[in-house]
C-alpha positions in Angstrom: 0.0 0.0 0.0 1.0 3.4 -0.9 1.8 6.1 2.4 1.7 9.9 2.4 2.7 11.8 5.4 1.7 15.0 6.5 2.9 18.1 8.1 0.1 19.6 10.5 -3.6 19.4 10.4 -4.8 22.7 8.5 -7.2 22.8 6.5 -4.9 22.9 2.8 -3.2 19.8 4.3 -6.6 18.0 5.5 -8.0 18.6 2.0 -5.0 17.3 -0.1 -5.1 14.3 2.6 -8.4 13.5 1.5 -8.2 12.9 -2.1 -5.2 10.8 -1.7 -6.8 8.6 1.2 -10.4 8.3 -0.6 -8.5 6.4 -3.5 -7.0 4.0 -0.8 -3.6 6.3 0.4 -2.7 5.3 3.7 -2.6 8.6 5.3 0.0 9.8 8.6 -0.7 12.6 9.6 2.1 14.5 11.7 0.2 16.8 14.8 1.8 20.6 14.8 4.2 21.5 16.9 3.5 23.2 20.6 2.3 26.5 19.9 1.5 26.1 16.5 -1.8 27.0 15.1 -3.4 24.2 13.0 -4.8 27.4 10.8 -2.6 30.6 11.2 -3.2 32.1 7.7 -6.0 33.2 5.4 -9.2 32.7 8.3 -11.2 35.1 9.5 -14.4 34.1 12.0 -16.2 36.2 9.5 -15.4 33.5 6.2 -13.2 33.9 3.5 -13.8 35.1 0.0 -14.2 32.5 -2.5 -14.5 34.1 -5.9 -14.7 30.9 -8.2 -16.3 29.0 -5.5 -13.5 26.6 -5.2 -13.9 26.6 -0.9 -18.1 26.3 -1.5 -17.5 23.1 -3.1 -14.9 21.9 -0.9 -17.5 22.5 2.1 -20.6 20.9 0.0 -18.1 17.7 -0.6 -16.9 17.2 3.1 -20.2 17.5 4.1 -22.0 14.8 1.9 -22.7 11.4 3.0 -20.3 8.7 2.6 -21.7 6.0 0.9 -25.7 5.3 -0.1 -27.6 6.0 3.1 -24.8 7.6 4.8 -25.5 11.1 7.1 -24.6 14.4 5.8 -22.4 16.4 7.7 -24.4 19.2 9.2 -21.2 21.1 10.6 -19.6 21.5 7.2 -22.2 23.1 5.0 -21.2 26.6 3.8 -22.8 29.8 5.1 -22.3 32.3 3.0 -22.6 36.2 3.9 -23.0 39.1 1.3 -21.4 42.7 2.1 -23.5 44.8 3.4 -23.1 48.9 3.9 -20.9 50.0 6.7 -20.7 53.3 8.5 -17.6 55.6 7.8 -15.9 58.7 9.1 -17.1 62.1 7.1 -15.2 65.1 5.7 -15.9 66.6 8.9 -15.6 63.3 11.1 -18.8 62.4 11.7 -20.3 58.8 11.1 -22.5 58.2 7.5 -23.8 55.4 6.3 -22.1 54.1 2.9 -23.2 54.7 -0.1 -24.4 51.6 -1.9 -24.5 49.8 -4.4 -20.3 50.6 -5.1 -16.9 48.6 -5.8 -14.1 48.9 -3.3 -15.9 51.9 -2.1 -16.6 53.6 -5.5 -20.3 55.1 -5.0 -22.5 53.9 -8.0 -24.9 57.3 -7.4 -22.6 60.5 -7.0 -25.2 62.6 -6.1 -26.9 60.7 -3.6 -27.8 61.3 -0.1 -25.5 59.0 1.8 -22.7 59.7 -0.9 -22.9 63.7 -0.1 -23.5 63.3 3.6 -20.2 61.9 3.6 -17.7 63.3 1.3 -19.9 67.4 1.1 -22.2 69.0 -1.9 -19.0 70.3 -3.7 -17.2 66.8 -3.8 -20.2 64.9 -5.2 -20.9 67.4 -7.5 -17.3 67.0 -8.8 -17.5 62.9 -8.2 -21.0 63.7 -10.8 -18.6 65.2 -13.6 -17.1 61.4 -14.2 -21.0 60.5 -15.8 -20.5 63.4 -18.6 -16.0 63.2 -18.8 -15.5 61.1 -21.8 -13.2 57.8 -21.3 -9.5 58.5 -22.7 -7.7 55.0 -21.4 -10.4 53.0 -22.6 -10.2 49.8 -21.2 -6.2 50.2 -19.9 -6.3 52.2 -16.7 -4.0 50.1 -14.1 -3.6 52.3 -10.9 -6.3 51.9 -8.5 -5.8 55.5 -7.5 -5.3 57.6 -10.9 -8.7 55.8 -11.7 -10.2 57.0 -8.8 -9.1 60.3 -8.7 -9.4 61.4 -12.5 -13.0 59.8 -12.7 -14.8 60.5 -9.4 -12.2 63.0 -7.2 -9.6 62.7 -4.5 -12.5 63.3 -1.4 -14.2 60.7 -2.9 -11.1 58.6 -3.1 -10.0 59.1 0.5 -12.8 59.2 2.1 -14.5 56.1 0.7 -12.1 53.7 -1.3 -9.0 54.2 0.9 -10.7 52.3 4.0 -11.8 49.4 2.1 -8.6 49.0 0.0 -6.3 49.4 2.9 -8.3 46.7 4.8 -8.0 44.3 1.7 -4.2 45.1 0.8 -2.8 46.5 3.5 -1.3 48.9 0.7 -3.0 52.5 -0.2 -4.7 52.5 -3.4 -1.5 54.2 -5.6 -0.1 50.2 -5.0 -3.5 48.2 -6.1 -4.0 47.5 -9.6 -7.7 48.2 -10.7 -7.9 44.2 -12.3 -6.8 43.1 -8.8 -9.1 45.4 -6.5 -12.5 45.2 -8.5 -12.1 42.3 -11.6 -13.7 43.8 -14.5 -14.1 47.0 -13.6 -12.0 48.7 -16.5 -13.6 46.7 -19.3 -17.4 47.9 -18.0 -16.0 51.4 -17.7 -15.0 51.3 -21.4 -18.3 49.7 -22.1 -20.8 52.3 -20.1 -18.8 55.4 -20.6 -18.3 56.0 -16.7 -16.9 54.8 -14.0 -20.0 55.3 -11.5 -21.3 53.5 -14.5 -19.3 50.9 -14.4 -19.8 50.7 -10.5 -23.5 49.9 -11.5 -23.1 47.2 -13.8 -21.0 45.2 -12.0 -22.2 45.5 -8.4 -23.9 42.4 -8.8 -20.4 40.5 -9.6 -18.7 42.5 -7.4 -20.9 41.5 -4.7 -20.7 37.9 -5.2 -16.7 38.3 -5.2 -17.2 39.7 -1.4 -19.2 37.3 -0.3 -17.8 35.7 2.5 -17.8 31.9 2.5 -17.1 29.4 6.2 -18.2 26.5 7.8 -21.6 27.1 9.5 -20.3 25.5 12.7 -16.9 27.2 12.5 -13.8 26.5 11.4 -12.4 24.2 14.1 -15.5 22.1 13.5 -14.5 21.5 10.1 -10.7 20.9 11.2 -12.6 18.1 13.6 -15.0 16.7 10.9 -12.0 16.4 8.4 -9.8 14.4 10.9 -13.2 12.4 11.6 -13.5 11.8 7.4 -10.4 10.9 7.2 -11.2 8.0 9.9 -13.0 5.3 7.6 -10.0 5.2 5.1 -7.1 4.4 7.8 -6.1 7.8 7.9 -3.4 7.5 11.3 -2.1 10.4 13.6 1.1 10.3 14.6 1.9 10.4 18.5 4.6 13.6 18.1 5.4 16.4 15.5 8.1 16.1 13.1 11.6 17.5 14.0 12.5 16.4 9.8 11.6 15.1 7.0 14.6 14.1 4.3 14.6 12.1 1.2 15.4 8.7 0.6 16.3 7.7 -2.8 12.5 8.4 -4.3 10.9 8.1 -1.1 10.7 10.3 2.1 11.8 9.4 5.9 10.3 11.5 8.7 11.5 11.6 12.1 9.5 13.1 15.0 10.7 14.3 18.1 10.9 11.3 20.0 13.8 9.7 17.6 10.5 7.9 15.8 10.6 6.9 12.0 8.1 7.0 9.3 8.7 6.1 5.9 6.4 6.7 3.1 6.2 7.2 -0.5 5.2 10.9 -0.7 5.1 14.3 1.3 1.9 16.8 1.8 3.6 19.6 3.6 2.2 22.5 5.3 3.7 25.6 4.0 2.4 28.2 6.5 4.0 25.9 9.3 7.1 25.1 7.2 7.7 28.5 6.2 8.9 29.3 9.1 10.7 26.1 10.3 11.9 24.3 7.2 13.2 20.8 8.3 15.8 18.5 6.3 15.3 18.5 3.1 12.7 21.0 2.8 14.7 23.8 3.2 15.9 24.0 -0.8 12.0 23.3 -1.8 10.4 25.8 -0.1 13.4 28.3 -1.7 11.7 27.2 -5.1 8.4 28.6 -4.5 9.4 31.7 -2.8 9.0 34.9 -4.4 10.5 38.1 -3.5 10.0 40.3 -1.2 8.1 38.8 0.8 5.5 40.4 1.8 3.8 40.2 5.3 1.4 42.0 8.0 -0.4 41.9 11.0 -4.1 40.7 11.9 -5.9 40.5 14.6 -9.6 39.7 16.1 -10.8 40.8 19.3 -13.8 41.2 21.5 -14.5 45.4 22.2 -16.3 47.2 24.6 -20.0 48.5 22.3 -19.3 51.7 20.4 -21.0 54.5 20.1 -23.0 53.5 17.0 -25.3 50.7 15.9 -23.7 50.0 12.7 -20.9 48.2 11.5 -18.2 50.5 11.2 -15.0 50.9 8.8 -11.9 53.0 9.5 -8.4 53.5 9.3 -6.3 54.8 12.5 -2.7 55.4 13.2 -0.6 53.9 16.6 2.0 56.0 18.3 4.1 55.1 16.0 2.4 56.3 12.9 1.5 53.0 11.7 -1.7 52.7 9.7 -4.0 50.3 10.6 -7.8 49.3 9.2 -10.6 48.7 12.2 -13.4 47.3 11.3 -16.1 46.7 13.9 -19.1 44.2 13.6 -21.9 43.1 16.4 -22.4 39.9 16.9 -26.4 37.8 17.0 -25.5 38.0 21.4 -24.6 41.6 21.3 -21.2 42.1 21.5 -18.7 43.9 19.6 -16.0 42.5 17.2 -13.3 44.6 16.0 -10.7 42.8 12.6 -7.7 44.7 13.3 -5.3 44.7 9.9 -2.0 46.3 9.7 0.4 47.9 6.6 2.5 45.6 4.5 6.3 45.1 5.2 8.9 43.3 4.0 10.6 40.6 5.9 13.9 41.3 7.0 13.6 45.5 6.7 11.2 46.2 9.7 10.3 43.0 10.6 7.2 43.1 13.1 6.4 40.7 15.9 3.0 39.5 17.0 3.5 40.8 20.0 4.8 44.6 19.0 1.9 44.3 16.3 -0.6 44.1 19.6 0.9 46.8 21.5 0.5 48.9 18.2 -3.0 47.2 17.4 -4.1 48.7 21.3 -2.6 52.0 20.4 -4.5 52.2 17.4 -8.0 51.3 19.2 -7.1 53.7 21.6 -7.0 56.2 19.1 -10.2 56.1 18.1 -11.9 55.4 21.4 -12.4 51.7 21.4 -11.8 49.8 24.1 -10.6 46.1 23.3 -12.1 43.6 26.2 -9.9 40.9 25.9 -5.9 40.6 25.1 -5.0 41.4 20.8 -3.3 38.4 19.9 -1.9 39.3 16.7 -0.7 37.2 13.9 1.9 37.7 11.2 0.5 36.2 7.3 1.6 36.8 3.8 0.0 39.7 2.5 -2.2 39.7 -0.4 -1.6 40.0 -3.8 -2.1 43.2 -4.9 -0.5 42.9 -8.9 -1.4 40.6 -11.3 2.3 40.6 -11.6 2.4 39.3 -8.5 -0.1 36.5 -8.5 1.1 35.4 -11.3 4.6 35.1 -10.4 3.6 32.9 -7.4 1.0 30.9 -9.7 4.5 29.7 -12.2 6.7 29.0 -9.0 3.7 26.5 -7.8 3.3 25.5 -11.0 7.0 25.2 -12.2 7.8 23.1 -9.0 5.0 21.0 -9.3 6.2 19.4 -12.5 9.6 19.0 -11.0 8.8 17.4 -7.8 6.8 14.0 -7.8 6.4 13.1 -4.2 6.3 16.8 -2.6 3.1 18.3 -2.3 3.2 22.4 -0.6 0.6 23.9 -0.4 -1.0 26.8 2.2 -2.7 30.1 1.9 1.2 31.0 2.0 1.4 30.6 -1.7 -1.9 32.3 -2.6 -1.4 36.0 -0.5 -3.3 34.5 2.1 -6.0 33.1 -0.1 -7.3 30.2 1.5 -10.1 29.4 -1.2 -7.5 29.4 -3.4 -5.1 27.5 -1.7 -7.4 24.4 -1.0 -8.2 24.8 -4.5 -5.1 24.5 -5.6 -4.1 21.7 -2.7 -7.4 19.6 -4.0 -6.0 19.8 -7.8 -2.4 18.8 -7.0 -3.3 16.0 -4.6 -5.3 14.5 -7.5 -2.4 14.4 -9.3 -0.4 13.2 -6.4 -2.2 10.2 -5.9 -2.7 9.3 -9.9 1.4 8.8 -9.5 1.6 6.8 -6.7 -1.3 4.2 -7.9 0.2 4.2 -11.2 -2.4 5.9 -13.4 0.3 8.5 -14.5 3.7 9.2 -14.6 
């Protein structure tokens, strides 16, 4: 019988797991280290966007029965939440409702109540000239920002894009491409003739794009329901984490921490874990798919005391350090507050932050704007999301070039995606099935 061992017990991993185990893969799976996370990148408690509905189906497969007359599994199913209007800060700091419908922020109505309550008469009259200022880049446009600006006005750009970029990016909008930030935007523009136009007709899209996808029980829920899948088709769990894993000849040898030995035919690694401990023979694989910079920042969820509005709020504050950071608050069904804390990008190895400065600097930046967190910021570091197609696509041909080269080595993580976890299970799903055609023989 073929084996596969893998690192950790994410999500990514569990998925690639199960396609090779369902085709009868004896699977060993390797627990995380102490104080490791089983999911430390690309989850939010809020869901996770899944723009081609890669992470949907994932859900809808874990949760079908196994076998005629088997039980569905309730836990699994995928709830699904649309974006709704949030409150922002004014011109002159007060709290408006957002306009809607609008793209990354981009009001769809120039002229309309909400849109001049926020941003003043004179800026919405100017944000109104884009419906009559003929389109010169038809079509070509890249910079989120000289979009923005040219068509609707800088007001409008600062006071109701910025927020929603930074959050997404954790880059202003002069370092977003418009393809990346709002996918088809550019072409409607050139179709429609405006860019509040173009807002319009692809609001609909746009929305489904933003629609937050997640388990309906939660995410560790679906980390237990996976291990319990897994279950029927041998799937093992190792006693101890890994301290390496190194080739032999065409096959792998992984030793845990207790001296322990597992041999096995093929690899599914981890690569948010392994990322930052690369064991054995690792090390030169996981230097294949890197691309640089690196690019990294800082999240964080946390309980706050209740604000002094009712509806979901959006903002960007600065620490004491002048360090931007988006705050988004939420209310929960039991009536309290959630505030998504998400810092700028850096590059690792010129200012690189800790988890734990990040949470001093994520208080600060409550602070500043009167909230009052009710529980301690734990902070995490992730890979940044792409904000360039050059970027996604340079990372898309390392995956790609190294899957071709390596046979028995499966990566995979929301690591390798900016922090896109639909994507990454995607991704982990696809290369699994090819993993396990090799090792029964179907393919080369």
């Amino acid at each position: 019988m073929r084996e596969v061992i893998v690192t950790g017990t994410s999500t990514t991993v569990l998925a690639a797991a199960l396609e090779c185990a369902q085709v009868g893969i004896r699977v060993r799976i390797a627990p995380e280290a102490e104080g490791e996370q089983p999911n430390p990148l690309g989850i939010r408690s809020a869901g996770v966007r899944d723009e081609h509905g890669a992470f949907t189906e994932f859900l809808e497969h874990v949760s079908a029965p196994i076998g005629e007359g088997g039980a569905a599994e309730e836990r699994t199913r995928p709830h699904r939440t649309a974006p709704t209007a949030v409150a922002l800060r004014g011109r002159t700091g007060s709290w408006g409702e957002q306009p809607w419908p609008s793209v990354v922020g981009i009001p769809a109505v120039p002229l309309a109540t909400k849109t001049t309550a926020l941003i003043g008469g004179r800026a919405s009259a100017r944000a109104y000239l884009d419906r009559v200022k003929p389109v010169l880049t038809i079509g070509k446009e890249s910079q989120l920002s000289h979009l923005v600006e040219t068509r609707v006005g800088a007001v409008a750009r600062e006071l109701l894009v910025e927020p929603f970029v930074f959050e997404r990016f954790g880059r202003q909008s002069t370092d977003v491409e418009v393809a990346t930030a709002a996918p088809g935007l550019n072409e409607a523009l050139t179709r429609v003739g405006s860019l509040t136009g173009a807002v319009l007709a692809t609001a609909p899209e746009a929305e489904a794009h933003e629609t937050l996808v997640r388990p309906v029980a939660g995410w560790d829920e679906l980390r237990a329901a996976l291990l319990e899948r897994l279950e029927p088709y041998g799937a093992e769990m190792l006693p101890a984490p890994l301290a390496s894993l190194r080739r032999d000849g065409d096959a792998w040898v992984g030793r845990d921490i207790t001296g322990h030995e597992f041999h096995a035919d093929a690899v599914i690694v981890d690569a948010d874990h392994a990322l930052a401990s690369t064991p054995g023979d690792l090390a030169d694989a996981l230097q294949a798919l890197s691309t640089e910079p690196a690019q990294h920042r800082a999240i964080a969820e946390t309980v706050i005391a209740s604000p002094d509005r009712e509806l979901a709020s959006l903002e960007l504050a600065t620490d004491g350090a002048g360090h931007t950071w988006s705050i988004r608050t939420r209310k929960n069904d039991d009536g309290t507050w959630h505030a998504e804390i998400a810092g700028e990008v850096f590059a690792v190895g010129a200012d690189m932050l800790t988890a734990e400065t990040a949470s001093m600097r994520m208080g600060e930046a409550l602070q500043s704007v009167a909230l009052e967190p009710r529980e301690a910021i734990g902070a995490r570091i992730e890979v940044a999301p792409f904000a360039r197609r050059a970027e996604r696509d340079a990372a898309e041909a390392a995956c790609a070039e190294f899957a071709e080269a390596e046979l028995t080595l499966l990566i995979c993580g929301p690591a390798l995606h900016g922090a896109d976890l639909a994507a990454a299970v995607g991704d982990a799903r696809a290369q699994a099935q090819i993993l396990r055609r090799r090792l029964v023989g179907i393919s080369k």
